[in-house]
PyMOL commands that place a pseudoatom at each C-alpha (Angstrom):
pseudoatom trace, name=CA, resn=UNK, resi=1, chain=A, elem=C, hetatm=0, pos=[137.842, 27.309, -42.551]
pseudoatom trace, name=CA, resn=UNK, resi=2, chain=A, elem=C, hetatm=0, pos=[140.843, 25.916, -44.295]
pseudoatom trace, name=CA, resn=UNK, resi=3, chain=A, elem=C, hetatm=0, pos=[142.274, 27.885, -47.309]
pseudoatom trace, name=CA, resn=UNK, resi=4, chain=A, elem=C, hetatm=0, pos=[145.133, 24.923, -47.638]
pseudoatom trace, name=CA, resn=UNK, resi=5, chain=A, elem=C, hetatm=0, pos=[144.602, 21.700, -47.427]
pseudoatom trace, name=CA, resn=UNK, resi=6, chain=A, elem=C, hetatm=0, pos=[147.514, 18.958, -48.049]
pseudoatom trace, name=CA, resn=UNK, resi=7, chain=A, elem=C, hetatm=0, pos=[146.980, 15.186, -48.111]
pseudoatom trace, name=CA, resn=UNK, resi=8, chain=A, elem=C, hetatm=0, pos=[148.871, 12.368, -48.789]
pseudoatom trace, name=CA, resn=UNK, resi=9, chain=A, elem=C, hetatm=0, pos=[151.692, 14.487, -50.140]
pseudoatom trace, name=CA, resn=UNK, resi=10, chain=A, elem=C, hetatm=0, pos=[155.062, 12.883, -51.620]
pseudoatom trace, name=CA, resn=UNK, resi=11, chain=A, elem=C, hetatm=0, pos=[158.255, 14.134, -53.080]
pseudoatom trace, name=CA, resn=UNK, resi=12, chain=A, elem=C, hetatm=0, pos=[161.300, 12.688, -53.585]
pseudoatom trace, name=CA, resn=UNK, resi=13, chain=A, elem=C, hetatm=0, pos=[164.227, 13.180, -56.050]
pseudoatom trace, name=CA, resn=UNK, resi=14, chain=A, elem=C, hetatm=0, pos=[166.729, 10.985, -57.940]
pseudoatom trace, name=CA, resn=UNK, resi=15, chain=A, elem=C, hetatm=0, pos=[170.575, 10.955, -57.454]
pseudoatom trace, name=CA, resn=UNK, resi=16, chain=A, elem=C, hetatm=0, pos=[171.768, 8.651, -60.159]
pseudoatom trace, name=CA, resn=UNK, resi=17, chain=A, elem=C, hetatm=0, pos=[170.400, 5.309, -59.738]
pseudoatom trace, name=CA, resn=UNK, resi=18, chain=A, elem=C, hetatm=0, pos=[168.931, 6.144, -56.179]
pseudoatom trace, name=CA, resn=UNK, resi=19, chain=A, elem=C, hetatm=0, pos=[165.461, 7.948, -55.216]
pseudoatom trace, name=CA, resn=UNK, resi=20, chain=A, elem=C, hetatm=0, pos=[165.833, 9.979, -52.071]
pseudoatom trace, name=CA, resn=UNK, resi=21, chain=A, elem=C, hetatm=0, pos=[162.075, 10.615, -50.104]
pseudoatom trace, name=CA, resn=UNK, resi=22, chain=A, elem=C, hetatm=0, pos=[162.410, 14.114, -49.299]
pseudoatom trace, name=CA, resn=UNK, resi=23, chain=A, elem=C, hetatm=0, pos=[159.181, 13.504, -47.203]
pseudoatom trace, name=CA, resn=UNK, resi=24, chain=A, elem=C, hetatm=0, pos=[156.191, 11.068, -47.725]
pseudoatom trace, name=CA, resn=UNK, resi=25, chain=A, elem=C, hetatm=0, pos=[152.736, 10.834, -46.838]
pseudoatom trace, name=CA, resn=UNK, resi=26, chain=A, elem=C, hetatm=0, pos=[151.896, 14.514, -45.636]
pseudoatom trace, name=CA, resn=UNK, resi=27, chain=A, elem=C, hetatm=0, pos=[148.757, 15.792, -44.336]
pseudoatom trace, name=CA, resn=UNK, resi=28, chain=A, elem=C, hetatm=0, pos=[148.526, 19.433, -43.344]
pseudoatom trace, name=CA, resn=UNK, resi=29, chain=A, elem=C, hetatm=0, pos=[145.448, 21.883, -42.893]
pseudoatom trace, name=CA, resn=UNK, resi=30, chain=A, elem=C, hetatm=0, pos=[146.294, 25.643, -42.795]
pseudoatom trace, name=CA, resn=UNK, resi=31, chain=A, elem=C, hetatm=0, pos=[143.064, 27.846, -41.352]
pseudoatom trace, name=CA, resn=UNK, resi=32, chain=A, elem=C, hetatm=0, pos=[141.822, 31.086, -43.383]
pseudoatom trace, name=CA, resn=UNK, resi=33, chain=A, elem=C, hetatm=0, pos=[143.649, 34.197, -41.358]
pseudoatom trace, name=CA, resn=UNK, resi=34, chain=A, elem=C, hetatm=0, pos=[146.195, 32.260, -39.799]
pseudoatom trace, name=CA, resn=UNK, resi=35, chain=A, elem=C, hetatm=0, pos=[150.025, 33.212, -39.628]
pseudoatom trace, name=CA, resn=UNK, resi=36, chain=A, elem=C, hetatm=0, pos=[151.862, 29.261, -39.904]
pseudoatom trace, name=CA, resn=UNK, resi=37, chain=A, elem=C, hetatm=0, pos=[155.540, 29.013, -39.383]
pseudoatom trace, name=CA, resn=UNK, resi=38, chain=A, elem=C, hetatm=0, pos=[157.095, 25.901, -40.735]
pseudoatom trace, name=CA, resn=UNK, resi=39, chain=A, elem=C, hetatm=0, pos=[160.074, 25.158, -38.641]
pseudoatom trace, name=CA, resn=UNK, resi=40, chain=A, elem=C, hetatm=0, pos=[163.249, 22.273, -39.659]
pseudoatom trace, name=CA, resn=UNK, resi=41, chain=A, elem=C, hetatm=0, pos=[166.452, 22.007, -39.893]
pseudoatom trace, name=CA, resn=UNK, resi=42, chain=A, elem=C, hetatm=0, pos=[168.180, 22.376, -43.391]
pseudoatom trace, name=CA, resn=UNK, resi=43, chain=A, elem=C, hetatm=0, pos=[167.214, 19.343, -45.632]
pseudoatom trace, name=CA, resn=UNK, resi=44, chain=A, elem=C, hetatm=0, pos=[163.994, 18.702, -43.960]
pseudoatom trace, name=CA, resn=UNK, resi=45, chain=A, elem=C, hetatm=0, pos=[162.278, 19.408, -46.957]
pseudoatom trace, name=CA, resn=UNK, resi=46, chain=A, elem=C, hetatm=0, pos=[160.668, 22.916, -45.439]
pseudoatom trace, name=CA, resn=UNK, resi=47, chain=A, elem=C, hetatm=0, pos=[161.174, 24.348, -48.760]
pseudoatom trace, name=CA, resn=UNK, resi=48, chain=A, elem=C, hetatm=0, pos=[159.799, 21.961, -51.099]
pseudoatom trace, name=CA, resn=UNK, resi=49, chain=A, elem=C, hetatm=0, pos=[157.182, 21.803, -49.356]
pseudoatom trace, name=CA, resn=UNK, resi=50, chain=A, elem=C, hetatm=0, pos=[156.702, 25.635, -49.648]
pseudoatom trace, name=CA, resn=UNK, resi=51, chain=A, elem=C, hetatm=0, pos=[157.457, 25.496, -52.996]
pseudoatom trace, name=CA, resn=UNK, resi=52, chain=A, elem=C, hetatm=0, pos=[154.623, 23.109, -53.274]
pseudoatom trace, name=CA, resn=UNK, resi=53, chain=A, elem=C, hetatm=0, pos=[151.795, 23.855, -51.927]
pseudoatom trace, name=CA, resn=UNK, resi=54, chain=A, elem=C, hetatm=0, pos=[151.915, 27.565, -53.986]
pseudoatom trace, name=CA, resn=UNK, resi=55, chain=A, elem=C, hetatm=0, pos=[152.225, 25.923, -56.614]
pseudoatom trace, name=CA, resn=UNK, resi=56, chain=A, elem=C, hetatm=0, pos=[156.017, 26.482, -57.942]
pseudoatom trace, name=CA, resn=UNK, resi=57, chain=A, elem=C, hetatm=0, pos=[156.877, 23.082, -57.991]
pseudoatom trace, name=CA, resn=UNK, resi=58, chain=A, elem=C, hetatm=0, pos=[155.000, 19.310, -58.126]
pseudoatom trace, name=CA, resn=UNK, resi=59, chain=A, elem=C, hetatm=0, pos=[154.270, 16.810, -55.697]
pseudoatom trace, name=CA, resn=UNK, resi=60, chain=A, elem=C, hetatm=0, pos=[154.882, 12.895, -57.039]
pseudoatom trace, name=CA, resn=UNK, resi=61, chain=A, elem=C, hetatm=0, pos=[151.626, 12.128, -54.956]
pseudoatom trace, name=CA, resn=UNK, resi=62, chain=A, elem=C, hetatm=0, pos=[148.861, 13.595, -53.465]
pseudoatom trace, name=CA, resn=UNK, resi=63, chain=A, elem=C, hetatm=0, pos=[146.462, 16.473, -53.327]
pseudoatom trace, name=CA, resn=UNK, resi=64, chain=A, elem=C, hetatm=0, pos=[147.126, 20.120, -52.939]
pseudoatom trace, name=CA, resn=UNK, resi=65, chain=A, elem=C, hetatm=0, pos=[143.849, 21.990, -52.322]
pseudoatom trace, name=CA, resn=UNK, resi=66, chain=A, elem=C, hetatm=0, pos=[144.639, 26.371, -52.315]
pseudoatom trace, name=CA, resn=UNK, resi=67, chain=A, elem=C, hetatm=0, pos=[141.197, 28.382, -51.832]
pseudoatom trace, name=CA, resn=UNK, resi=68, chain=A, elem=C, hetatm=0, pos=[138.807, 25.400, -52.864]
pseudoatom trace, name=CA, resn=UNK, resi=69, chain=A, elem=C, hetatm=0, pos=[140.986, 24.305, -55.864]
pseudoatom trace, name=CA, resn=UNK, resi=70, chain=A, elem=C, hetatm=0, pos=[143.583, 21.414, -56.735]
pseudoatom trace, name=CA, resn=UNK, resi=71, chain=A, elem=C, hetatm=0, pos=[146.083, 23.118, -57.978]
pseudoatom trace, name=CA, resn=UNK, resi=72, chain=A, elem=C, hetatm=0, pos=[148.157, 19.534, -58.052]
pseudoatom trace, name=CA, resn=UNK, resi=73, chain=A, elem=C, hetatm=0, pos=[146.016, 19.237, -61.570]
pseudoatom trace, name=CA, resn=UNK, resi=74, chain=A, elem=C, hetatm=0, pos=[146.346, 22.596, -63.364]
pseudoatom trace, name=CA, resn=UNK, resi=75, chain=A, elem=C, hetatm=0, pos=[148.168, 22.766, -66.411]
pseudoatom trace, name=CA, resn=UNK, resi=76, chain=A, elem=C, hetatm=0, pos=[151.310, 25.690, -66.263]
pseudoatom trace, name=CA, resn=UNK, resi=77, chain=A, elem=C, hetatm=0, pos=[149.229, 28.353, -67.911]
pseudoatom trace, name=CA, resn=UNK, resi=78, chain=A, elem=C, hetatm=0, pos=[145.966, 28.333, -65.292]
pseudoatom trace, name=CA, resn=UNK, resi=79, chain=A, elem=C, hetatm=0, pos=[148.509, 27.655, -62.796]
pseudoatom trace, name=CA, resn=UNK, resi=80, chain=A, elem=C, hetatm=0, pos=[149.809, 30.567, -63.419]
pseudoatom trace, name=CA, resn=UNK, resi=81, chain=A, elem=C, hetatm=0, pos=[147.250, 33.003, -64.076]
pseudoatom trace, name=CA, resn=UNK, resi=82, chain=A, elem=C, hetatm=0, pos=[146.147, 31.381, -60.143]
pseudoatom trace, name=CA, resn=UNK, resi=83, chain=A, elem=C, hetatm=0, pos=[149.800, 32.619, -59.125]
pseudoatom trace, name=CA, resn=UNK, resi=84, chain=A, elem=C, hetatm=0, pos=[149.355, 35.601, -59.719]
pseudoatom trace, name=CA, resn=UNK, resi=85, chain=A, elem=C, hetatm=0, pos=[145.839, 36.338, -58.326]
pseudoatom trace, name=CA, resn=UNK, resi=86, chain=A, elem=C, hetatm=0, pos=[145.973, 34.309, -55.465]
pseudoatom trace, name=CA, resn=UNK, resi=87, chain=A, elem=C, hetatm=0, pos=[149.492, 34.402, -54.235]
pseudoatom trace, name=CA, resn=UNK, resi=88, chain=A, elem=C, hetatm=0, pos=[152.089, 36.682, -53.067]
pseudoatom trace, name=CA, resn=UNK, resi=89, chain=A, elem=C, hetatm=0, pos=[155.766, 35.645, -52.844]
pseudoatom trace, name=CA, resn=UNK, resi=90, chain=A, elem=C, hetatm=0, pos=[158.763, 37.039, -50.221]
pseudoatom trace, name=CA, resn=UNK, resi=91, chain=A, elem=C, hetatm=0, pos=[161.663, 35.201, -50.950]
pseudoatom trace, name=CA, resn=UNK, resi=92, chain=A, elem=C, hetatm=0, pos=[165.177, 35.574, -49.012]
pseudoatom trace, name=CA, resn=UNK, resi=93, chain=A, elem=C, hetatm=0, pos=[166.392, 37.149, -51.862]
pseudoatom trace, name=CA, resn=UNK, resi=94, chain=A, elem=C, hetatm=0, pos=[164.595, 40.475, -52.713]
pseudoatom trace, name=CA, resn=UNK, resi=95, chain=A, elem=C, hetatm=0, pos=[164.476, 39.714, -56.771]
pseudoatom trace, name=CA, resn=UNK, resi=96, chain=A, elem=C, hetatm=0, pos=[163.888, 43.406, -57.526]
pseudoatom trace, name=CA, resn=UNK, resi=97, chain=A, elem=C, hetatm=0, pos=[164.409, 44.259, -61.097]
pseudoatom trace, name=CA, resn=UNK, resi=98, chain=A, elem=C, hetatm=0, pos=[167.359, 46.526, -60.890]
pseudoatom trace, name=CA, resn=UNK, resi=99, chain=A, elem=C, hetatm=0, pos=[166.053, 48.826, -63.661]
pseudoatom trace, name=CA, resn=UNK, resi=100, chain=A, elem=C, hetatm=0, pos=[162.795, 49.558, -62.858]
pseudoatom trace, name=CA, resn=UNK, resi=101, chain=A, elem=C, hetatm=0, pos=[161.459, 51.700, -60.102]
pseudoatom trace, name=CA, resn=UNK, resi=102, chain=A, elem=C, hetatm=0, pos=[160.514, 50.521, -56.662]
pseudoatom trace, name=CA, resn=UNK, resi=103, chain=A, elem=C, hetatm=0, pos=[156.964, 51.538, -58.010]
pseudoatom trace, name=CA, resn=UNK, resi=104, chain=A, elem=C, hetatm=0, pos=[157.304, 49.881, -60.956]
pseudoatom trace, name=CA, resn=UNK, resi=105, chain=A, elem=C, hetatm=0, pos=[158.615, 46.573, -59.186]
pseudoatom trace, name=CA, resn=UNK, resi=106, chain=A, elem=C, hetatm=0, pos=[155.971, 46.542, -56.635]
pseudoatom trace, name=CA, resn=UNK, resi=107, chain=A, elem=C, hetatm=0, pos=[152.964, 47.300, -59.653]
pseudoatom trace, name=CA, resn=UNK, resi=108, chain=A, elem=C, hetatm=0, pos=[154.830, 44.693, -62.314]
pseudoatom trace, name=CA, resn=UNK, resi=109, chain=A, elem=C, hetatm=0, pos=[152.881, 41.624, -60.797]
pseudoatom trace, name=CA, resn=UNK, resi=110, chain=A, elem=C, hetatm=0, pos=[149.481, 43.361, -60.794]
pseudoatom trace, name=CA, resn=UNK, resi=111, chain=A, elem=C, hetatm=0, pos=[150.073, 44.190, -64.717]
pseudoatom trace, name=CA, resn=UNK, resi=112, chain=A, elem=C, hetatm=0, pos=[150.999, 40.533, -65.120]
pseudoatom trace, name=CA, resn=UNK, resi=113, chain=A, elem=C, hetatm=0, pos=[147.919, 39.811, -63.886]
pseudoatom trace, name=CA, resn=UNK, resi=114, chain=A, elem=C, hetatm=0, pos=[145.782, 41.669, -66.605]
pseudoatom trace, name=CA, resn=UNK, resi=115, chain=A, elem=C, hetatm=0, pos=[144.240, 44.109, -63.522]
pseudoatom trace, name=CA, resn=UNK, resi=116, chain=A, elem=C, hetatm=0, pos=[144.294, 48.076, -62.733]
pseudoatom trace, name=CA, resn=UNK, resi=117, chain=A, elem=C, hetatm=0, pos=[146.357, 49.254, -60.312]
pseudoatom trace, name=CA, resn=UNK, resi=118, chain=A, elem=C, hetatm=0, pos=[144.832, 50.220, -57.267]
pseudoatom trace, name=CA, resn=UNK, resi=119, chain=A, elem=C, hetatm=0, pos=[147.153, 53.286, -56.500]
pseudoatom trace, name=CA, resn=UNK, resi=120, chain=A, elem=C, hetatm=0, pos=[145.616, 54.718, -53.591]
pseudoatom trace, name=CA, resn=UNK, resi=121, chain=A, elem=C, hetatm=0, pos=[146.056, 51.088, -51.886]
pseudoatom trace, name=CA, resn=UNK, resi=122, chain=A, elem=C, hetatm=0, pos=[149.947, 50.313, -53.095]
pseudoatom trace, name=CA, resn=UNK, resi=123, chain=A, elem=C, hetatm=0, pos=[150.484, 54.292, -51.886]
pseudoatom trace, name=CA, resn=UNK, resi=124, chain=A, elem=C, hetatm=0, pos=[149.278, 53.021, -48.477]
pseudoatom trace, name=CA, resn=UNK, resi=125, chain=A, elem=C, hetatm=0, pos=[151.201, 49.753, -48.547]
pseudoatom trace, name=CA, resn=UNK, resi=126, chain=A, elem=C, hetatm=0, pos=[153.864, 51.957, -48.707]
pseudoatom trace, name=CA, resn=UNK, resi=127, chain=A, elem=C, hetatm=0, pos=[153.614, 54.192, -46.677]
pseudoatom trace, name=CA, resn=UNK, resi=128, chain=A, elem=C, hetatm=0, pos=[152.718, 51.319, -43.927]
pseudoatom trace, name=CA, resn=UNK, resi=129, chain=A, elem=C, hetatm=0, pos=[156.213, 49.661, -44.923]
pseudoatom trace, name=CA, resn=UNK, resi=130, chain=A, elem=C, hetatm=0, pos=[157.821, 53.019, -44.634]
pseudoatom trace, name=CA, resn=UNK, resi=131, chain=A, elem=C, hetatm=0, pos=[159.448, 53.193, -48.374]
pseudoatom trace, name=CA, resn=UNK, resi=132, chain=A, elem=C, hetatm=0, pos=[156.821, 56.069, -49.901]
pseudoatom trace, name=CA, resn=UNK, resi=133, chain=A, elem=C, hetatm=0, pos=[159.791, 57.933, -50.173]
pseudoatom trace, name=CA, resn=UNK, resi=134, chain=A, elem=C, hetatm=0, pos=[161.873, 55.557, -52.259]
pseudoatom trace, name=CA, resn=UNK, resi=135, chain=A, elem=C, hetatm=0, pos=[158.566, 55.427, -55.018]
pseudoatom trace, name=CA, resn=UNK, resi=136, chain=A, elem=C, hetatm=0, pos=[161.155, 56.264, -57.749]
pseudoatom trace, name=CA, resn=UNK, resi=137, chain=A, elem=C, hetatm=0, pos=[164.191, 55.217, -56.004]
pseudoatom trace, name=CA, resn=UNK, resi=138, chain=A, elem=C, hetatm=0, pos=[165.875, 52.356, -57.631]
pseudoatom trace, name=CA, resn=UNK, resi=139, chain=A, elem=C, hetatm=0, pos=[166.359, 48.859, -56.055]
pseudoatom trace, name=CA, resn=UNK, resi=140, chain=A, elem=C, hetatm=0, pos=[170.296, 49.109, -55.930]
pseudoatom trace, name=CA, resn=UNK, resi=141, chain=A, elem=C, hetatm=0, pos=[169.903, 52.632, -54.122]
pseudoatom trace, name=CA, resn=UNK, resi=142, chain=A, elem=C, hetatm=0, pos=[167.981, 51.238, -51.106]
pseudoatom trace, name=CA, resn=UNK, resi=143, chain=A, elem=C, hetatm=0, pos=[169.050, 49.476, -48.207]
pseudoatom trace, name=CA, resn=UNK, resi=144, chain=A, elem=C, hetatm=0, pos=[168.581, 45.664, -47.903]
pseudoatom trace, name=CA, resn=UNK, resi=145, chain=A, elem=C, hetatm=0, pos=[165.757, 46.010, -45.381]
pseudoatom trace, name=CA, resn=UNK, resi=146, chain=A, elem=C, hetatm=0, pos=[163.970, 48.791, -47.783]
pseudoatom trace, name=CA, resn=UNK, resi=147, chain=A, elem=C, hetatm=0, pos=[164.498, 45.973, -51.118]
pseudoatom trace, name=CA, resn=UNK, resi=148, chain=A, elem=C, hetatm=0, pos=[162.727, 43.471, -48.496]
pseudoatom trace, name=CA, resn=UNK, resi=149, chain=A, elem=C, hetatm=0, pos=[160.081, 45.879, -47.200]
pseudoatom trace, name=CA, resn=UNK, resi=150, chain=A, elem=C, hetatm=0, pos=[159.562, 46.421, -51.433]
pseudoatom trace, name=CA, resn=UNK, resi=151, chain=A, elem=C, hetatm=0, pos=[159.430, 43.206, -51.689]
pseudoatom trace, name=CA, resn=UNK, resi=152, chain=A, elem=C, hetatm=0, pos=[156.577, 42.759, -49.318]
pseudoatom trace, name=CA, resn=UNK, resi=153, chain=A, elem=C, hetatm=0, pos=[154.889, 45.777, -50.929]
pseudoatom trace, name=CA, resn=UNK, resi=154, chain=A, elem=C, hetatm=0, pos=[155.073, 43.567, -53.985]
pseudoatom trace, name=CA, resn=UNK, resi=155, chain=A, elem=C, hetatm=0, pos=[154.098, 40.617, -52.848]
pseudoatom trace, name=CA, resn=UNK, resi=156, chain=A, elem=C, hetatm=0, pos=[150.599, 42.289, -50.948]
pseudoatom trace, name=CA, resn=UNK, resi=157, chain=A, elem=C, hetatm=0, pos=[149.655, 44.494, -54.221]
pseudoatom trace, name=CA, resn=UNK, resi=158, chain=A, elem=C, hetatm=0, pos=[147.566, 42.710, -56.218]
pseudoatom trace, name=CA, resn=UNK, resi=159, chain=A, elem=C, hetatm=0, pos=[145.344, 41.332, -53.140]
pseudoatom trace, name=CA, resn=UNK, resi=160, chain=A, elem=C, hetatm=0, pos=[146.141, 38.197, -52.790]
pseudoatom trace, name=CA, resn=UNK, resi=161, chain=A, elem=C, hetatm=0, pos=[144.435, 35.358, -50.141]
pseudoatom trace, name=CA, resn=UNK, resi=162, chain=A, elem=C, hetatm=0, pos=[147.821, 34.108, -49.173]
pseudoatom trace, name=CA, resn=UNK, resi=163, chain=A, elem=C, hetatm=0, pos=[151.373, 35.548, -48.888]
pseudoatom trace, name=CA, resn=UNK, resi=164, chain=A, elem=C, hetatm=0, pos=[154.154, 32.821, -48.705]
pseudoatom trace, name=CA, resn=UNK, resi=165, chain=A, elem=C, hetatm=0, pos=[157.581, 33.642, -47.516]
pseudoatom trace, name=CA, resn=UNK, resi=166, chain=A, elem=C, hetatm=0, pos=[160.376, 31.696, -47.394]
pseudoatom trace, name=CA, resn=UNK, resi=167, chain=A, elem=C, hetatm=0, pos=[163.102, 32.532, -44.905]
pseudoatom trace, name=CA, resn=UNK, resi=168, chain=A, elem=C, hetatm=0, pos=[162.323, 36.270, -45.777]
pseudoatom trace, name=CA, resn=UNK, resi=169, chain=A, elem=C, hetatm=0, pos=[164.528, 38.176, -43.248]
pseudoatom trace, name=CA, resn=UNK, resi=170, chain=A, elem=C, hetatm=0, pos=[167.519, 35.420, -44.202]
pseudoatom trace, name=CA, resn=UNK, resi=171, chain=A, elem=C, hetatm=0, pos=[169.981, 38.096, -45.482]
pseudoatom trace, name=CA, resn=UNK, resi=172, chain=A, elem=C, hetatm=0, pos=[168.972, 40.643, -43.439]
pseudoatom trace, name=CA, resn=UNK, resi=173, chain=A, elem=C, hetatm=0, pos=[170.382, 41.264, -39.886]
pseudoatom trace, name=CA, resn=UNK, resi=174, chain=A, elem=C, hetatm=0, pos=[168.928, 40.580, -36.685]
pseudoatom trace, name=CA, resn=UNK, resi=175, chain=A, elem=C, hetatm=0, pos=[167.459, 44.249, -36.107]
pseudoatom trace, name=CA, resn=UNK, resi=176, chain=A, elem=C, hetatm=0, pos=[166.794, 44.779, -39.395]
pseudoatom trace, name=CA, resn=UNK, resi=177, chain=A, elem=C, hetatm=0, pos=[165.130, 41.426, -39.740]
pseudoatom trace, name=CA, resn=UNK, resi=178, chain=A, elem=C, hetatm=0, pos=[162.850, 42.108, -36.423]
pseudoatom trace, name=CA, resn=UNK, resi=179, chain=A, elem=C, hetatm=0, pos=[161.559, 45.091, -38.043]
pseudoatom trace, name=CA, resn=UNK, resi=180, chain=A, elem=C, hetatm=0, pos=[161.011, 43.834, -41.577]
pseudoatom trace, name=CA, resn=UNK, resi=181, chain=A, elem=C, hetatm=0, pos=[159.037, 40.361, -39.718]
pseudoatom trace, name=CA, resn=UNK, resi=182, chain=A, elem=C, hetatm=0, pos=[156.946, 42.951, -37.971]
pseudoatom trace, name=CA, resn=UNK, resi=183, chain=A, elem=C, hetatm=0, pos=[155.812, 45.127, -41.149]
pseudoatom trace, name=CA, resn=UNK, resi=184, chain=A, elem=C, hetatm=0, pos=[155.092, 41.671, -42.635]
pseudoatom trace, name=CA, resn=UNK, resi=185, chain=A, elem=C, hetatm=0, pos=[152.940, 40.642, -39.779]
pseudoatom trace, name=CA, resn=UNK, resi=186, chain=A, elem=C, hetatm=0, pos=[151.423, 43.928, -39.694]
pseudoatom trace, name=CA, resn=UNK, resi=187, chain=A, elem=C, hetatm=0, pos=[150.523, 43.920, -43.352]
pseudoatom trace, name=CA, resn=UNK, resi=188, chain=A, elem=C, hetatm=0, pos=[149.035, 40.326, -43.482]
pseudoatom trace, name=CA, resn=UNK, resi=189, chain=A, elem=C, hetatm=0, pos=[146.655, 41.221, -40.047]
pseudoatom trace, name=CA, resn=UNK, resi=190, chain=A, elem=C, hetatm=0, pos=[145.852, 44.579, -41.268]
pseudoatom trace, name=CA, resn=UNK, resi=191, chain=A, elem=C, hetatm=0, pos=[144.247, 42.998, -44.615]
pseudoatom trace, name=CA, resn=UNK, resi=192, chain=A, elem=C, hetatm=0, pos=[143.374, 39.878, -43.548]
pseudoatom trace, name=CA, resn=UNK, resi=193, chain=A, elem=C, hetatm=0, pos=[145.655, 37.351, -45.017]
pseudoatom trace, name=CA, resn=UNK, resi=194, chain=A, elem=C, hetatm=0, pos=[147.048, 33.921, -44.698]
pseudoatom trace, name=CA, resn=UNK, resi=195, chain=A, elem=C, hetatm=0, pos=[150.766, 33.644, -44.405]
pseudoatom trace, name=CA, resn=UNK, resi=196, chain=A, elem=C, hetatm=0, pos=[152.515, 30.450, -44.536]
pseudoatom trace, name=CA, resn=UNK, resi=197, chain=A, elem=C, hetatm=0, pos=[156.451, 31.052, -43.667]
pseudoatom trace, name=CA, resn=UNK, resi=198, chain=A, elem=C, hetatm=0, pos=[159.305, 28.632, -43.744]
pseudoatom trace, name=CA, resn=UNK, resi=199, chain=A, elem=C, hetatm=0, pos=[162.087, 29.924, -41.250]
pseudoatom trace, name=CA, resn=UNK, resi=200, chain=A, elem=C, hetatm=0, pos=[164.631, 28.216, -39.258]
pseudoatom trace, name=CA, resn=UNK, resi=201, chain=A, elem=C, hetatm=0, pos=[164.619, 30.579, -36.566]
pseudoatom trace, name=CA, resn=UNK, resi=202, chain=A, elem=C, hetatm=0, pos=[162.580, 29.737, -33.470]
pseudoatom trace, name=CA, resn=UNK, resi=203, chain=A, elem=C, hetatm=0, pos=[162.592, 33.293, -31.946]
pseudoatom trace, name=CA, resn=UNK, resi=204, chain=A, elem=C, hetatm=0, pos=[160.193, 33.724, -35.498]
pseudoatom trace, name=CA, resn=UNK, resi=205, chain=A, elem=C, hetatm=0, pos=[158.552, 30.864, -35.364]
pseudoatom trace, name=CA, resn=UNK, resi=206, chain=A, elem=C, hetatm=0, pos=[157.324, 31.850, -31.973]
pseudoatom trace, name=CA, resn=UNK, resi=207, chain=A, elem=C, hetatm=0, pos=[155.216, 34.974, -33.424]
pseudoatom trace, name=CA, resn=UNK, resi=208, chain=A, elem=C, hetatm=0, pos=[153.231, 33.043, -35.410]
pseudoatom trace, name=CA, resn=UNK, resi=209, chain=A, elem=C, hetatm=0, pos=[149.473, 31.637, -34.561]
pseudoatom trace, name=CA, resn=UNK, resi=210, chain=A, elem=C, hetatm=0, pos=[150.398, 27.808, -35.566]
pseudoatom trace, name=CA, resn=UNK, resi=211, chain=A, elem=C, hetatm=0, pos=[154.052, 26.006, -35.928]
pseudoatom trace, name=CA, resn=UNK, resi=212, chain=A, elem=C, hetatm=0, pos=[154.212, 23.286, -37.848]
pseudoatom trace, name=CA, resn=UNK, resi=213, chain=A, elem=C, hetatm=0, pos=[157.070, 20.957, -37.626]
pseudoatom trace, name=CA, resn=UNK, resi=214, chain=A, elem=C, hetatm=0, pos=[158.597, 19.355, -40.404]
pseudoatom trace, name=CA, resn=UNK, resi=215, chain=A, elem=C, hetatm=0, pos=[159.915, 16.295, -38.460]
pseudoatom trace, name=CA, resn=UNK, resi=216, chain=A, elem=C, hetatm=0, pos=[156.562, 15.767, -36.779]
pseudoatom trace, name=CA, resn=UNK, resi=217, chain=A, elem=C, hetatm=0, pos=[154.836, 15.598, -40.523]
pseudoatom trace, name=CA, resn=UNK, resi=218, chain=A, elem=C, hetatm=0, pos=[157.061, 12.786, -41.723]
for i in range(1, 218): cmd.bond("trace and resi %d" % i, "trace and resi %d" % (i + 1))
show_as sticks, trace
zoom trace
């Protein structure tokens, strides 16, 4: 069953006097479950198209269906109380707030959210991304893969159907980056969630259940 569903999607932007098509015309179906990579080289659009489809920025045309719904025609405050049931965001950069714990970072969006903390299920995100130790730690005392692995924490906390990440293992290093993708994976198979991921890296790409190619959509 799809839990995305993209059609006839535009987006362009204007430089002066000139509109630039960033892409036109896309159709894409992403299955319930499913780990998608979307794969392009930089200025294919991989990002606004991320950006998109959950919901952070606005097509010119077309439909953008997320979990039965068209979010392409919510105003900004139900598309945001949708946000931040439905979705959970990794980002390259961790975005941490430096003076709160990594507790209190990885609960914030779950209190946006108007619901209870589940403790005894962020505790085991935690300990399954290997940072229970760092619970009061914060951000600017971890490591960058221990931010990102927070960050992941974060983004899985208040149960959402479908984690996005974009280029999440970006500033990390290659090892570091191997074994941050592989928590990720692990978290989003272990609870049974869709993750859509833009990445420029093949070797990552590779891991995931469907690749989507950006200059195959156009």
């Amino acid at each position: 069953m799809a839990i995305i569903e993209v059609k006839g999607l535009t987006k362009s932007y204007q430089d002066g006097e000139e509109k630039n098509e960033i892409f036109g015309d896309i159709d894409l179906s992403i299955e319930e479950g499913k780990f998608v990579a979307i794969i392009g080289k930089s200025g294919s659009g991989k990002s606004t198209l991320l950006n998109i489809i959950c919901g952070l920025d606005a097509p010119d045309s077309g439909e953008v269906i997320v979990n039965g719904k068209k979010i392409h025609l919510m105003k900004d405050k139900e598309l945001s109380a949708f946000r931040s049931k439905d979705i959970g965001f990794v980002f390259q950069s961790f975005n941490l707030i430096p003076v709160l714990s990594i507790w209190e970072n990885i609960t914030l969006p779950i209190k946006f959210a108007g619901m209870s903390v589940d403790e005894k299920y962020v505790e085991e995100l935690m300990e399954m991304l290997e940072i229970t130790e760092k619970r009061d730690a914060l951000p600017a005392t971890l490591s960058g893969g221990q931010q990102q692995r927070a960050a992941i924490a974060r983004a899985l906390a208040n149960k959402p159907s479908i984690i996005f990440a974009d280029e999440p293992t970006g500033n990390l290093d290659a090892e570091t980056g191997n074994k941050v993708l592989a928590l990720l994976v692990n978290g989003i198979r272990r609870y049974h969630r869709t993750l859509v991921m833009v990445t420029h890296d093949m070797d990552i790409a590779k891991q995931a259940d469907v690749i989507v190619r950006m200059d195959e959509l156009k």
